[in-house]
C-alpha positions, 0 to 999 in steps of 0.5 A, a space after each residue: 232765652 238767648 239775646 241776639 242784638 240788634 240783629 233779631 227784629 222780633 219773634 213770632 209763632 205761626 203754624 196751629 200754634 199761632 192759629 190756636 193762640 190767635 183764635 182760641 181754637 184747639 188745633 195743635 196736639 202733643 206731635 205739633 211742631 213749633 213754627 217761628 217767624 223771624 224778622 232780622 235787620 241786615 246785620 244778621 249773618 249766617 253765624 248768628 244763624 248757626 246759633 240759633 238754629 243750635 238753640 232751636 235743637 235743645 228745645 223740647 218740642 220741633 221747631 221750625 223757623 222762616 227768615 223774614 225780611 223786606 225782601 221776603 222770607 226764607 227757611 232759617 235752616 237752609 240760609 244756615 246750613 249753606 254757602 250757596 244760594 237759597 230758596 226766597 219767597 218775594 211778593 214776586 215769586 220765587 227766587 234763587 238768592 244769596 243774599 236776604 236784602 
């Protein structure tokens, strides 16, 4: 498992995954894929990113993972992969941004 500093708050699993380890209920099948949560400070940059989403490739399984922050939360893949702006979702609806904070 890679460290990342500071900069990755904490990592969590949602999706049927997370249903099933919260609730004990059999919802994944071997096709599941795996849905991370994660909380990064505002020193996390694109690069930090980048290597993540590297690391996510060598999994064994398909993993998918959202950026979350104060502000609300984005696809870990879409901030990554590009220098423009991104989709976020806020407790206010959508927006257009091209930063997380």
């Amino acid at each position: 498992q890679p460290y990342y500093g500071r900069e990755v708050e904490s990592i969590g699993i949602g999706g049927s995954i997370g249903f099933e380890l919260a609730s004990g209920r059999k919802v994944s099948s071997p096709d599941s894929d795996l849905d991370l949560i994660i909380t990064i400070s505002p020193g996390c940059g694109k690069a930090l990113c980048r290597r993540i989403c590297a690391y996510l490739e060598t999994l064994p399984v398909a993993a998918d993972a959202v950026l979350v922050t104060r502000r609300g939360w984005t696809s870990l893949r879409e901030y990554a992969g590009t220098d423009g702006p991104v989709l976020m979702k806020t407790m206010d609806g959508c927006i257009l941004t091209r930063t997380l904070w």
